[in-house]
PyMOL Python script that loads the backbone (N, CA, C, O; Angstrom):
from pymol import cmd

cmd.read_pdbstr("""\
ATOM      1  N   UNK A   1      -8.499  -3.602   5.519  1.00  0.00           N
ATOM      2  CA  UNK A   1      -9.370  -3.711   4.370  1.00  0.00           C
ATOM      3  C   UNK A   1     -10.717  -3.120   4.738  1.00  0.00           C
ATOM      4  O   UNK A   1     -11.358  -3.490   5.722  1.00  0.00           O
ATOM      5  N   UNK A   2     -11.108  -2.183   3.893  1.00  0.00           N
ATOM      6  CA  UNK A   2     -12.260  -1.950   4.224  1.00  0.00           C
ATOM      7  C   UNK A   2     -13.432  -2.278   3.641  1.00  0.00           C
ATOM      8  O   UNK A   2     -13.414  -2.386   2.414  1.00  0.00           O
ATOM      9  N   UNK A   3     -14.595  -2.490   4.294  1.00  0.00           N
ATOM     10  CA  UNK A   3     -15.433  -3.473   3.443  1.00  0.00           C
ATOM     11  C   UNK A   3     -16.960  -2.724   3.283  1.00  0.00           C
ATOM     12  O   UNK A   3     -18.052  -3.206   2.982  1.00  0.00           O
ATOM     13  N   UNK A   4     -16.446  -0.987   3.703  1.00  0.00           N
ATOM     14  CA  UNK A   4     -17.818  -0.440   3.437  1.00  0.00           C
ATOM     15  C   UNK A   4     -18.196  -0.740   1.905  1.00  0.00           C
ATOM     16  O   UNK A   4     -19.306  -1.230   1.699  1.00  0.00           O
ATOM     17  N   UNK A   5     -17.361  -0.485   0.829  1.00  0.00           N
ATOM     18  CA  UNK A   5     -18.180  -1.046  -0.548  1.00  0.00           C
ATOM     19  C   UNK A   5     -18.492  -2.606  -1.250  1.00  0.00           C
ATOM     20  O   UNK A   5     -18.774  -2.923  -2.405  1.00  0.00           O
ATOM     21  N   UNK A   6     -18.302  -3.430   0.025  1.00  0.00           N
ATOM     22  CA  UNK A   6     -18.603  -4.814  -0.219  1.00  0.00           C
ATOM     23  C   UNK A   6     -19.979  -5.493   0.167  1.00  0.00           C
ATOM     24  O   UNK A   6     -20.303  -4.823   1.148  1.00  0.00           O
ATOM     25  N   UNK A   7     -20.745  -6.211   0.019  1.00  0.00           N
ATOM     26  CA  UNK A   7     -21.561  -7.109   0.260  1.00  0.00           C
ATOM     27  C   UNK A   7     -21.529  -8.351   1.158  1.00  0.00           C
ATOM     28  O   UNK A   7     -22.468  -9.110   1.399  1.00  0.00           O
ATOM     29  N   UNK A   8     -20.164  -8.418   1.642  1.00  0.00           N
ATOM     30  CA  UNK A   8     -19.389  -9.325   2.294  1.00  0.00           C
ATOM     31  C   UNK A   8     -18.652  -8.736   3.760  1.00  0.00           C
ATOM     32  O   UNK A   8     -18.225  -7.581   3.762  1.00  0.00           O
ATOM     33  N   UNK A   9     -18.548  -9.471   4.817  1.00  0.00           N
ATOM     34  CA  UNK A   9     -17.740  -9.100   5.284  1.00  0.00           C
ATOM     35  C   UNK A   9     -16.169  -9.808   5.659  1.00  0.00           C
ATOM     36  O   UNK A   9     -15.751 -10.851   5.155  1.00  0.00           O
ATOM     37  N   UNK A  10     -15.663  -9.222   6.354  1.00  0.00           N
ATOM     38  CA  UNK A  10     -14.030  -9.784   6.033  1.00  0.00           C
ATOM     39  C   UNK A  10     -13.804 -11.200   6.474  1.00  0.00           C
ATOM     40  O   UNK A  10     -13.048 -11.947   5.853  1.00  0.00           O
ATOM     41  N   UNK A  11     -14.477 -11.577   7.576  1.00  0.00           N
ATOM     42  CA  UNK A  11     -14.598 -13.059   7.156  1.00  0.00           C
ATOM     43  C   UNK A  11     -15.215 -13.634   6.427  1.00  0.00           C
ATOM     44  O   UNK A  11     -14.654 -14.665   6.057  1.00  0.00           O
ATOM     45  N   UNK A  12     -16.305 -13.436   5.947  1.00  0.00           N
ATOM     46  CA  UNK A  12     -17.028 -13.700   4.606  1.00  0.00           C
ATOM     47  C   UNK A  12     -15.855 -13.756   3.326  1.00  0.00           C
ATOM     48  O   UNK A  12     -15.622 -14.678   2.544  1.00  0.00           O
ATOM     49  N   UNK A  13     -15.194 -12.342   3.444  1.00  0.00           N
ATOM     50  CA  UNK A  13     -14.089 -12.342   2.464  1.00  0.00           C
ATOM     51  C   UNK A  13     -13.188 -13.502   2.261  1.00  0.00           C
ATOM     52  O   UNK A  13     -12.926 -14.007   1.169  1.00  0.00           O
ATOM     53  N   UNK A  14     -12.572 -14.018   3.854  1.00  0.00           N
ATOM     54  CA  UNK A  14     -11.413 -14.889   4.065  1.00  0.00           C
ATOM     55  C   UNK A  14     -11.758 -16.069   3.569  1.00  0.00           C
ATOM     56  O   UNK A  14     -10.989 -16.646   2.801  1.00  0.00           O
ATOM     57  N   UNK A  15     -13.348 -16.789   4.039  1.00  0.00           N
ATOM     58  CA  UNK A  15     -14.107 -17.385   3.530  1.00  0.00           C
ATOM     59  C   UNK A  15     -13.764 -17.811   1.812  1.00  0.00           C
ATOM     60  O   UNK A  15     -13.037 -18.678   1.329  1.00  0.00           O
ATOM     61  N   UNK A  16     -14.649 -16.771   1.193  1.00  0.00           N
ATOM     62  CA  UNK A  16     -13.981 -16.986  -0.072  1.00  0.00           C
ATOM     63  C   UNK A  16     -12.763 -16.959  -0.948  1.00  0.00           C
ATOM     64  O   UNK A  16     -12.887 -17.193  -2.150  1.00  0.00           O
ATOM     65  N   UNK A  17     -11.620 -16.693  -0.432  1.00  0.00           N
ATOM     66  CA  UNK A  17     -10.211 -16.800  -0.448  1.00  0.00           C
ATOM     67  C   UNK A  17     -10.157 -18.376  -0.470  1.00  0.00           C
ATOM     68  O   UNK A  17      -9.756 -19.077  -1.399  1.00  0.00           O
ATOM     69  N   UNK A  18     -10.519 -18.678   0.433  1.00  0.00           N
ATOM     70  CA  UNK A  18     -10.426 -20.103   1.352  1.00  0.00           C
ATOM     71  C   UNK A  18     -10.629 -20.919  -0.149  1.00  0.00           C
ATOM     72  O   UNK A  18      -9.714 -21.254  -0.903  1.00  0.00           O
ATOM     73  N   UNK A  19     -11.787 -21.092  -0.312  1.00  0.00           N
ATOM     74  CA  UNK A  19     -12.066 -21.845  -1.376  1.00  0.00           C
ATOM     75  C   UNK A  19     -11.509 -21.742  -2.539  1.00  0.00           C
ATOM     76  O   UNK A  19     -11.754 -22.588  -3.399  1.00  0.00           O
ATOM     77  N   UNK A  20     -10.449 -20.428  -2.846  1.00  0.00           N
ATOM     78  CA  UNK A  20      -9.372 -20.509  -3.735  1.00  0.00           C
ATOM     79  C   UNK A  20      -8.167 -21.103  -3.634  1.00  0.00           C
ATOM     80  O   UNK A  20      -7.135 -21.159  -4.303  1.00  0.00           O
ATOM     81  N   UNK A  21      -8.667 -21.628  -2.390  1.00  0.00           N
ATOM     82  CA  UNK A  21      -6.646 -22.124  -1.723  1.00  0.00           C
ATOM     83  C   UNK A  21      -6.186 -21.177  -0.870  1.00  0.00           C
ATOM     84  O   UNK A  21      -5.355 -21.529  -0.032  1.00  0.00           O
ATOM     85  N   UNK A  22      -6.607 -19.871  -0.910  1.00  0.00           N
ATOM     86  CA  UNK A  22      -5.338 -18.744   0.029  1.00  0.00           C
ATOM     87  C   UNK A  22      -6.045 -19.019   1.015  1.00  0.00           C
ATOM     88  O   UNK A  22      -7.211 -19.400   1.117  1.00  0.00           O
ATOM     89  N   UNK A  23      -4.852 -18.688   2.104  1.00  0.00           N
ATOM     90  CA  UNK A  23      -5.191 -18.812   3.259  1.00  0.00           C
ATOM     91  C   UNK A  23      -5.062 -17.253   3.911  1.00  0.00           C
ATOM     92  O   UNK A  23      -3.983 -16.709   3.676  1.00  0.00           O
ATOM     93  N   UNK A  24      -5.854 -16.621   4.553  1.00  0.00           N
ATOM     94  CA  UNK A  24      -6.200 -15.108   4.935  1.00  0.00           C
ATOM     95  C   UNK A  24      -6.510 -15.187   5.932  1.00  0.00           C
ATOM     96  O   UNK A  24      -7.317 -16.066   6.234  1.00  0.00           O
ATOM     97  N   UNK A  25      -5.936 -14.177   7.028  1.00  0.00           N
ATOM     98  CA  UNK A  25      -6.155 -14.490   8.720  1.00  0.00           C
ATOM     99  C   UNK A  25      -5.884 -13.154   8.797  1.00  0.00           C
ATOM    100  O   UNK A  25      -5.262 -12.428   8.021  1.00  0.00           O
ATOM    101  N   UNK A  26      -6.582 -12.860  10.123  1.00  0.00           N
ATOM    102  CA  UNK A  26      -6.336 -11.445  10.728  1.00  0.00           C
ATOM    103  C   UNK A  26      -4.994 -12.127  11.659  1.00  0.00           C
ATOM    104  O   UNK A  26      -4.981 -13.143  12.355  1.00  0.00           O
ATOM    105  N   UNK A  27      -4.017 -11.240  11.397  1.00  0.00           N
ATOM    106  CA  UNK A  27      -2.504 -11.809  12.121  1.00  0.00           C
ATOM    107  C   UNK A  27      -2.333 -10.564  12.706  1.00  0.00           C
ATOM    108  O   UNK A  27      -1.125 -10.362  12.583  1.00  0.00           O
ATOM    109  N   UNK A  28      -2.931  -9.395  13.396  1.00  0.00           N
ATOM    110  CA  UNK A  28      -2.802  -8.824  14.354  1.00  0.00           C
ATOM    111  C   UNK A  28      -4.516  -7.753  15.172  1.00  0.00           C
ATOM    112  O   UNK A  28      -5.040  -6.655  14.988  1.00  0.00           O
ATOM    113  N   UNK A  29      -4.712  -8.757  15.901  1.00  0.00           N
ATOM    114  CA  UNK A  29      -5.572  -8.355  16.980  1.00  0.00           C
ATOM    115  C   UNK A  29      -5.552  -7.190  17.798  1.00  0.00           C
ATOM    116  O   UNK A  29      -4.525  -6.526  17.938  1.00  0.00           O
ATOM    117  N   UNK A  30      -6.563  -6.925  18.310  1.00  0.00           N
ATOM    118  CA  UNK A  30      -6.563  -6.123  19.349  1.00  0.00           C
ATOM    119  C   UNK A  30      -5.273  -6.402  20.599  1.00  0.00           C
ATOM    120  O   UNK A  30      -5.205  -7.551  21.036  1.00  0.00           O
ATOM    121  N   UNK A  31      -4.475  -5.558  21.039  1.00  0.00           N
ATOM    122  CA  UNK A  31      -3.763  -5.550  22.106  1.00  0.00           C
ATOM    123  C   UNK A  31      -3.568  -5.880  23.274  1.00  0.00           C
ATOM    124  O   UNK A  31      -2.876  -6.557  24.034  1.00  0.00           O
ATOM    125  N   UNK A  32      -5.029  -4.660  23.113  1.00  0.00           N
ATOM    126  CA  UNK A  32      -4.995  -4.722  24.311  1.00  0.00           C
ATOM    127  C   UNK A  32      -5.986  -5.856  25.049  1.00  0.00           C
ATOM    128  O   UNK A  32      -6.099  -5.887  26.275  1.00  0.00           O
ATOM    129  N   UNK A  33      -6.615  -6.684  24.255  1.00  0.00           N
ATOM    130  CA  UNK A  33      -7.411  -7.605  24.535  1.00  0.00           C
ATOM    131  C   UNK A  33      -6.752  -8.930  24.634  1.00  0.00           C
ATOM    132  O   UNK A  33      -7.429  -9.903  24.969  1.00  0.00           O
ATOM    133  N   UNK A  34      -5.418  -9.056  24.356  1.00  0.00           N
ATOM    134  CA  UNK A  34      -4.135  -9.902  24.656  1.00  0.00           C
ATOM    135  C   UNK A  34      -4.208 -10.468  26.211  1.00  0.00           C
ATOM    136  O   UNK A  34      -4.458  -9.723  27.158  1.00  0.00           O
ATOM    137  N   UNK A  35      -4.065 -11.273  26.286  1.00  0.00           N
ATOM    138  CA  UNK A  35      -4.075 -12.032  28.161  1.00  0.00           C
ATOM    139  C   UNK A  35      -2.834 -11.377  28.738  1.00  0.00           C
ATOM    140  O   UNK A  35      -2.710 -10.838  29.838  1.00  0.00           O
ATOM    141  N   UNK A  36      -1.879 -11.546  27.704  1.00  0.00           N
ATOM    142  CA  UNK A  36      -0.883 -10.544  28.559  1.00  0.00           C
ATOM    143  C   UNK A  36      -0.743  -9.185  28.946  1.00  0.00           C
ATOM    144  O   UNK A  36       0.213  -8.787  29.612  1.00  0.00           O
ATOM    145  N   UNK A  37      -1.865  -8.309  28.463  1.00  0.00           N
ATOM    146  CA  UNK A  37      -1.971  -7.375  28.568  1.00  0.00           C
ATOM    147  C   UNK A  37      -3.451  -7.318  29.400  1.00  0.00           C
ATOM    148  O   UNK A  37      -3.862  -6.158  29.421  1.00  0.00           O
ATOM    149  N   UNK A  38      -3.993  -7.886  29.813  1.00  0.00           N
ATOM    150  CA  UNK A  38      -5.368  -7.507  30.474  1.00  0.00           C
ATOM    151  C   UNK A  38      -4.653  -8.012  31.763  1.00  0.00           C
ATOM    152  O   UNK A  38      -5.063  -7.844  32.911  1.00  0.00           O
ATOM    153  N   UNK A  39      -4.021  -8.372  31.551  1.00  0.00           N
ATOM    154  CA  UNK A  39      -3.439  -9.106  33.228  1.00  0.00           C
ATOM    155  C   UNK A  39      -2.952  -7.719  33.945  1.00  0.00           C
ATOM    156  O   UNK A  39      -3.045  -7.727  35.173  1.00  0.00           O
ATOM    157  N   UNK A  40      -2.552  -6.782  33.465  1.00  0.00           N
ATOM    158  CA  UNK A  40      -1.406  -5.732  33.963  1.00  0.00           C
ATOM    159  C   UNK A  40      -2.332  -4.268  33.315  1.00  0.00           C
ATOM    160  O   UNK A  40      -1.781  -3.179  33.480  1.00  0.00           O
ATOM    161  N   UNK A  41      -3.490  -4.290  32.714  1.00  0.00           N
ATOM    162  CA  UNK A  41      -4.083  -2.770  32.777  1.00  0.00           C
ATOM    163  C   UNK A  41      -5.974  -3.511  32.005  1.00  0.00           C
ATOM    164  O   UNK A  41      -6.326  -4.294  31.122  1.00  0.00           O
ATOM    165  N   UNK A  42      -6.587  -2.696  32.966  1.00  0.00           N
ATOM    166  CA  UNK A  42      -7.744  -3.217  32.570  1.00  0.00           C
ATOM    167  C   UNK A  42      -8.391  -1.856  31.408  1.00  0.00           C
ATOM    168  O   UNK A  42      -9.178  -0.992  31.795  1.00  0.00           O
ATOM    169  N   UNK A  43      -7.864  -1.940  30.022  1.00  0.00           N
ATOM    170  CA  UNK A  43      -8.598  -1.274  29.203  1.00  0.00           C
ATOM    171  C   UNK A  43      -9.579  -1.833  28.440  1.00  0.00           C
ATOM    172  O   UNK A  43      -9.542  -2.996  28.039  1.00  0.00           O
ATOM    173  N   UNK A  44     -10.617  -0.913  28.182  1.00  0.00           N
ATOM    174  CA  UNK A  44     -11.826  -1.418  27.510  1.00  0.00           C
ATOM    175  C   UNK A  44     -11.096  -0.863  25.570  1.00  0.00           C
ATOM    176  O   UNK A  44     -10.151  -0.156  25.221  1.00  0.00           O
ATOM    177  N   UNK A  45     -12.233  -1.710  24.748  1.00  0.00           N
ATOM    178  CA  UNK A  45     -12.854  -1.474  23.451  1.00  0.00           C
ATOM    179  C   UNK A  45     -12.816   0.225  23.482  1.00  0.00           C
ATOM    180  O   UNK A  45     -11.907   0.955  23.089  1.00  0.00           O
ATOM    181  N   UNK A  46     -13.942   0.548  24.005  1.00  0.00           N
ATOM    182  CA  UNK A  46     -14.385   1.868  24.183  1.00  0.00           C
ATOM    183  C   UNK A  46     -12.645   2.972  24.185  1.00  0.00           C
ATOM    184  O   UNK A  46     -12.366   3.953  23.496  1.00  0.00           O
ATOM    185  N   UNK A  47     -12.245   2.625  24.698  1.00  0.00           N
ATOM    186  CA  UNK A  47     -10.495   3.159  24.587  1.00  0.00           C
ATOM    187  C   UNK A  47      -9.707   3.064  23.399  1.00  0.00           C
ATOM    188  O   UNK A  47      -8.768   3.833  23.197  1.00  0.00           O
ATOM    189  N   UNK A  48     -10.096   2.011  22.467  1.00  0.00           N
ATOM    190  CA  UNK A  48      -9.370   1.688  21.507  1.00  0.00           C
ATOM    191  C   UNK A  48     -10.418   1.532  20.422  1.00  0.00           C
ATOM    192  O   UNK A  48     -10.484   0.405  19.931  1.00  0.00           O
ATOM    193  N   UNK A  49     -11.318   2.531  19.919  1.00  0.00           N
ATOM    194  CA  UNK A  49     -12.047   2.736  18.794  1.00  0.00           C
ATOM    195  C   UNK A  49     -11.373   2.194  17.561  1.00  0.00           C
ATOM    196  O   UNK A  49     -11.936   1.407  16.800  1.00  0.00           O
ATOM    197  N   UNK A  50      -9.941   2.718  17.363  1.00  0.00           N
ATOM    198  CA  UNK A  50      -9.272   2.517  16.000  1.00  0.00           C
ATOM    199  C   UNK A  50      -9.169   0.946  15.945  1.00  0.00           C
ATOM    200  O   UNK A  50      -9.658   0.197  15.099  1.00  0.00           O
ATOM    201  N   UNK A  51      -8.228   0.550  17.328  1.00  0.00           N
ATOM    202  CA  UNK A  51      -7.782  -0.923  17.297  1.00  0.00           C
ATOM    203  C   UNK A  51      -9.235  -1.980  16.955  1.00  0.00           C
ATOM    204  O   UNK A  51      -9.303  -2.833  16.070  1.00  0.00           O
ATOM    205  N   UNK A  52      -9.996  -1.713  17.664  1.00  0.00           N
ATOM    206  CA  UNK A  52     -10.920  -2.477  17.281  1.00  0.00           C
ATOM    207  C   UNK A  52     -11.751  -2.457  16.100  1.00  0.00           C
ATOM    208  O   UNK A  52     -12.312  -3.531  15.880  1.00  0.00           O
ATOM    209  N   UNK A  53     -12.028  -1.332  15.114  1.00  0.00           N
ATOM    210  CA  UNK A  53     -12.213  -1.271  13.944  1.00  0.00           C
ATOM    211  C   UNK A  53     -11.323  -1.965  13.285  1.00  0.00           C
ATOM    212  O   UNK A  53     -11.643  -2.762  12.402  1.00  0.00           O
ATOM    213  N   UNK A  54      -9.844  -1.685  13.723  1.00  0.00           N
ATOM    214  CA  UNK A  54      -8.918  -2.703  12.299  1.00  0.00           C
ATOM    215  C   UNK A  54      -9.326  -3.975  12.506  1.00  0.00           C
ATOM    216  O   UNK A  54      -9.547  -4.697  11.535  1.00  0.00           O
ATOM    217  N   UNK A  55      -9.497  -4.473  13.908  1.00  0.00           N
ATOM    218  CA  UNK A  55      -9.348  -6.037  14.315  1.00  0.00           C
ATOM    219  C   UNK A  55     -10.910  -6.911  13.295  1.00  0.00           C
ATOM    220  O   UNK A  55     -11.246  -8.062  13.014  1.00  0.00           O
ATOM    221  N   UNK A  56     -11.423  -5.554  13.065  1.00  0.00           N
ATOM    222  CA  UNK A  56     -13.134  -6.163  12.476  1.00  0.00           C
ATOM    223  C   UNK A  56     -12.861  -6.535  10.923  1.00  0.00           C
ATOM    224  O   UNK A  56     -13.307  -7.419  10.192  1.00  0.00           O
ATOM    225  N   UNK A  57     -11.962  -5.510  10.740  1.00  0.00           N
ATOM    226  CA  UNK A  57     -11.492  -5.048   8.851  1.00  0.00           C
ATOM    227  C   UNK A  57     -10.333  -5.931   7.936  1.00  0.00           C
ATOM    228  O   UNK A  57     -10.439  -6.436   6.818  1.00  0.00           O
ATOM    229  N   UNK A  58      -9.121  -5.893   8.950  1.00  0.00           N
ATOM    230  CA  UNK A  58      -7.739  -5.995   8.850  1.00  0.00           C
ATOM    231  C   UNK A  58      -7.875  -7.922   7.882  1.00  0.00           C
ATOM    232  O   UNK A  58      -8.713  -8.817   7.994  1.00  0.00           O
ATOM    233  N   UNK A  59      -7.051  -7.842   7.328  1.00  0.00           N
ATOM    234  CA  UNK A  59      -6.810  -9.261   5.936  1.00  0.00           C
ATOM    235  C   UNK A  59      -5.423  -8.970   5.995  1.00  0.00           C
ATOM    236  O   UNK A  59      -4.944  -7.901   5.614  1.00  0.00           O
ATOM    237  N   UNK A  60      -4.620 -10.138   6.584  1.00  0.00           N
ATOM    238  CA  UNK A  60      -3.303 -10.370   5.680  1.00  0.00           C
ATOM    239  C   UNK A  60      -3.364 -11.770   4.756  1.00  0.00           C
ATOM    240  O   UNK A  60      -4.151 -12.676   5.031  1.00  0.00           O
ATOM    241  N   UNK A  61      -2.384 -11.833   3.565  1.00  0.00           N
ATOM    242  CA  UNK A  61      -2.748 -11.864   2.021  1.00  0.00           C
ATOM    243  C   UNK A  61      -1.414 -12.947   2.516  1.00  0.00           C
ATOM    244  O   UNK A  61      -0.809 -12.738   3.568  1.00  0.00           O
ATOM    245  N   UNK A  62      -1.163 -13.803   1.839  1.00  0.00           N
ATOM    246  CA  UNK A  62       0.249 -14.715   2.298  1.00  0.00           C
ATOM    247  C   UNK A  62       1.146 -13.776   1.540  1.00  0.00           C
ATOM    248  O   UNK A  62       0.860 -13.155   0.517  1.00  0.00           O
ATOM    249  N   UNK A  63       2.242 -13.774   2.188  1.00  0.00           N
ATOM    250  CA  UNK A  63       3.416 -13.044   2.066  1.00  0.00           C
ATOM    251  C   UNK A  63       4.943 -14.131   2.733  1.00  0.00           C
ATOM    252  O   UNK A  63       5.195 -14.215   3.934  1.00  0.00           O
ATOM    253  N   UNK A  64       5.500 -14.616   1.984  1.00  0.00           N
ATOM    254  CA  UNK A  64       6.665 -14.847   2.366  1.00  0.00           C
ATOM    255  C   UNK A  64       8.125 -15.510   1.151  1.00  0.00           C
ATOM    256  O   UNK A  64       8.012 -16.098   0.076  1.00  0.00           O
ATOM    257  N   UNK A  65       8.872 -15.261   1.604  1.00  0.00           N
ATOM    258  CA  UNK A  65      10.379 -14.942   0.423  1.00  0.00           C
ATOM    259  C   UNK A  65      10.084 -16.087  -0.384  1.00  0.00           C
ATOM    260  O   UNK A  65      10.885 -15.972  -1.312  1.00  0.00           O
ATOM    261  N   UNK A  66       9.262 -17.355  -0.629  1.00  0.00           N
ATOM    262  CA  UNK A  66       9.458 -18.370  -1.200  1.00  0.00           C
ATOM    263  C   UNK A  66       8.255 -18.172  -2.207  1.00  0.00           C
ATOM    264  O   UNK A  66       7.935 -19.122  -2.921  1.00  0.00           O
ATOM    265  N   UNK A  67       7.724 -17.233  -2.271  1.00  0.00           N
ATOM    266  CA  UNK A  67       6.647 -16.974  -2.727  1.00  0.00           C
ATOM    267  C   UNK A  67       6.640 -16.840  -4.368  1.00  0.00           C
ATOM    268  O   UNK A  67       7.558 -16.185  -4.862  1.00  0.00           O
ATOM    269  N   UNK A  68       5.809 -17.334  -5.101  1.00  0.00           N
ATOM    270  CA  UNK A  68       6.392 -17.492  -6.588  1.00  0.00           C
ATOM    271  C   UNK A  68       5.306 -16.443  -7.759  1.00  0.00           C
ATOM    272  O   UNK A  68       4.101 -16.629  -7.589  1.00  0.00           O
ATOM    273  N   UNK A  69       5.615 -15.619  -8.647  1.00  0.00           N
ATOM    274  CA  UNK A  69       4.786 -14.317  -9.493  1.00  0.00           C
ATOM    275  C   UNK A  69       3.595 -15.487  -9.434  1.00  0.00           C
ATOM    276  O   UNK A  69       2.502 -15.054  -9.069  1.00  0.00           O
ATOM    277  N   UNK A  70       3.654 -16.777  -9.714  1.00  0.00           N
ATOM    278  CA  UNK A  70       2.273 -17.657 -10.144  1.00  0.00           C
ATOM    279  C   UNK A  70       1.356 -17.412  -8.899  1.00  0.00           C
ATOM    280  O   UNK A  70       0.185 -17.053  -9.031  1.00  0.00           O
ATOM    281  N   UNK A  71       1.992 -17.640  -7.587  1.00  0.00           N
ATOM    282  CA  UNK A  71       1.121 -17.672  -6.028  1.00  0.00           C
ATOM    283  C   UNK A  71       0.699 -16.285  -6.242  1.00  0.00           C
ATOM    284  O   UNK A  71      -0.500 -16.144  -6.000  1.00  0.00           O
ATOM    285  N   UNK A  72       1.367 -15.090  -6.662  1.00  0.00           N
ATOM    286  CA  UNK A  72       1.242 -13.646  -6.762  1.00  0.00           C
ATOM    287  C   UNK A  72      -0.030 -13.564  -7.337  1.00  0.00           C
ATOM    288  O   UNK A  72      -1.103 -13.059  -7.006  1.00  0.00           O
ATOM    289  N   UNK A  73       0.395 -14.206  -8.301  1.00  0.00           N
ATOM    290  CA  UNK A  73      -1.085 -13.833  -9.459  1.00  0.00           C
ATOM    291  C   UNK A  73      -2.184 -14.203  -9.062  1.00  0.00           C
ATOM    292  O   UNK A  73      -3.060 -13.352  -8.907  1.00  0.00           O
ATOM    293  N   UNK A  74      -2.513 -15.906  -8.720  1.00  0.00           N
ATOM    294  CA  UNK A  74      -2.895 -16.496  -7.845  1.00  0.00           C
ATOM    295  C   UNK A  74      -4.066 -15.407  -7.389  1.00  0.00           C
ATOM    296  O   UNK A  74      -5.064 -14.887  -7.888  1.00  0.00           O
ATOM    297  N   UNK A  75      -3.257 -15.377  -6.006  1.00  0.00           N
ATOM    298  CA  UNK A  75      -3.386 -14.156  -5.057  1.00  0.00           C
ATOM    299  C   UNK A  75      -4.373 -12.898  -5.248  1.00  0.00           C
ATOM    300  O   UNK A  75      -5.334 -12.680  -4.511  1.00  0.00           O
ATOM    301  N   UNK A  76      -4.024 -12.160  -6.265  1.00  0.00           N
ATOM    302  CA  UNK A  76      -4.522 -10.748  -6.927  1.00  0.00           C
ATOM    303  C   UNK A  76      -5.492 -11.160  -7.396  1.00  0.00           C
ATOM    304  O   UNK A  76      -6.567 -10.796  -6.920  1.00  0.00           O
ATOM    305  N   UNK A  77      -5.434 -12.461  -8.975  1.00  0.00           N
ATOM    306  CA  UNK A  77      -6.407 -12.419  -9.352  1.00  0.00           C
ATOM    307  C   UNK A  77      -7.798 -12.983  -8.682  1.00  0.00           C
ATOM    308  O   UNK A  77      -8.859 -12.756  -9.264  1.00  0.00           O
ATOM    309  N   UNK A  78      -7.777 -13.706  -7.477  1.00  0.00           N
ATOM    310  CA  UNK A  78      -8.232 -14.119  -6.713  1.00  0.00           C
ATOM    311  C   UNK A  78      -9.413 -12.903  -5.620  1.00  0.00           C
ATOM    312  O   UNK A  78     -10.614 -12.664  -5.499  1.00  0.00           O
ATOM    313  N   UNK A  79      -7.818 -12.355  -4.920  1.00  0.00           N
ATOM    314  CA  UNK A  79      -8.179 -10.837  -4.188  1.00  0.00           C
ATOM    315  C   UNK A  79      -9.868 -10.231  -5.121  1.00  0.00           C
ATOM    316  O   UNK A  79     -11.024 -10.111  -4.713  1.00  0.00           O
ATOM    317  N   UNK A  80      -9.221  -9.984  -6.465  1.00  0.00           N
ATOM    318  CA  UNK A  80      -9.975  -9.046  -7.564  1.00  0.00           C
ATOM    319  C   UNK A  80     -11.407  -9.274  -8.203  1.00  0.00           C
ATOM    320  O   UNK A  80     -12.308  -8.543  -8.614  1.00  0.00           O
ATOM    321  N   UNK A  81     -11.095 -11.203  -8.043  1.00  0.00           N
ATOM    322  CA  UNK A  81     -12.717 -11.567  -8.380  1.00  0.00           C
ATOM    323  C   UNK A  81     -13.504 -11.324  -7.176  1.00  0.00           C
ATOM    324  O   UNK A  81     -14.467 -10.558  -7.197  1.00  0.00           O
ATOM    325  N   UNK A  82     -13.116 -11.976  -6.074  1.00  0.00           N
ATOM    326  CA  UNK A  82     -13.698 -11.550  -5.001  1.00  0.00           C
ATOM    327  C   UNK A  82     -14.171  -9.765  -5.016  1.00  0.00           C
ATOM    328  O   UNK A  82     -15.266  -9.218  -4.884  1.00  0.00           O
ATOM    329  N   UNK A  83     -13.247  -9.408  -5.165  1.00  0.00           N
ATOM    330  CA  UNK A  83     -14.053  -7.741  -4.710  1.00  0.00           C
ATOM    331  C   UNK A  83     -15.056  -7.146  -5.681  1.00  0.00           C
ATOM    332  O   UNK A  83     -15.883  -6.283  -5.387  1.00  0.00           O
ATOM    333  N   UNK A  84     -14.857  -7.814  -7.103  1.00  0.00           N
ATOM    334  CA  UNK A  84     -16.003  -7.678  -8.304  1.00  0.00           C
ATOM    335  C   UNK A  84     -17.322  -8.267  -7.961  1.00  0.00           C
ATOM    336  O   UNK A  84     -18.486  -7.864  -7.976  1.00  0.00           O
ATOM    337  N   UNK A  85     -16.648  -9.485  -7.615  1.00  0.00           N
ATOM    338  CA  UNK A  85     -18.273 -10.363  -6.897  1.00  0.00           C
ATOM    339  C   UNK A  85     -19.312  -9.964  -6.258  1.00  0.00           C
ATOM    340  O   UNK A  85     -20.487 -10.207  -6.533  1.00  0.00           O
ATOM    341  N   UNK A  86     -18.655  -8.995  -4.904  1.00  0.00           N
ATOM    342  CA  UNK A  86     -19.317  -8.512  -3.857  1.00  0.00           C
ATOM    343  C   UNK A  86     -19.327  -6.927  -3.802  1.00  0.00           C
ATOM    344  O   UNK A  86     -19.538  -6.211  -2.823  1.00  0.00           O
ATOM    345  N   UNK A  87     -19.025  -6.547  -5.192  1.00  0.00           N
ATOM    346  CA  UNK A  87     -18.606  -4.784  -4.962  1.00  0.00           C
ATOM    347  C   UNK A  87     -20.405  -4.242  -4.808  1.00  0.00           C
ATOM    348  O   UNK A  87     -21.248  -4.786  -5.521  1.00  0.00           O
ATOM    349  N   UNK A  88     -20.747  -3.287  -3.941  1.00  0.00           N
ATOM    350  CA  UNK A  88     -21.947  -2.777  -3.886  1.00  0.00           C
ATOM    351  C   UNK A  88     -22.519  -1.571  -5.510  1.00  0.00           C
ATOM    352  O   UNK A  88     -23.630  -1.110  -5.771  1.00  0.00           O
ATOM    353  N   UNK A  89     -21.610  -1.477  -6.020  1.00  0.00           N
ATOM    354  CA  UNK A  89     -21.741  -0.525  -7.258  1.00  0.00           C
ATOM    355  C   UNK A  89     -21.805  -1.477  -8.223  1.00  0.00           C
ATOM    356  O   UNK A  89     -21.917  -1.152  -9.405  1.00  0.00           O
TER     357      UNK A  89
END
""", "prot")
cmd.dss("prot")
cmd.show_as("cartoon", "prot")
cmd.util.cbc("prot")
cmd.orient("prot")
């Protein structure tokens, strides 16, 4: 998610999700900043420009098979006020 045209940032974002009920988490981190992976190669940030930009940006939205058009809507219309709220234009 990118939040150059927001007023908010993505935890700021998750933040206000929150108080709609959704629950919004960054569910994939940096890698290489993983314990299991610093144990076995010492890479920096500086190496992983992209990874660490997503890790600043990145929103997953709940997603799973039990999921009902109402949670959907929910969801979007939720997503949509939020980004009206805080749009910089």
């Amino acid at each position: 998610m990118k939040t150059d045209g927001l007023t908010i940032t993505r935890d700021e974002f998750i933040d206000k999700l929150a108080g709609f009920g959704i629950s919004a988490r960054l569910y994939y981190p940096c890698l290489h900043r993983q314990k299991v992976f610093t144990k076995i190669c010492k890479q920096t940030d500086a190496e992983f420009p992209n990874s660490v930009e997503f890790s600043k940006t990145a929103l997953s939205l709940p997603i799973f098979p039990e999921i009902t058009d109402e949670e959907i809507n929910h969801v979007t219309a939720s997503v949509r006020q939020t980004v009206l709220e805080h749009s910089k234009n």
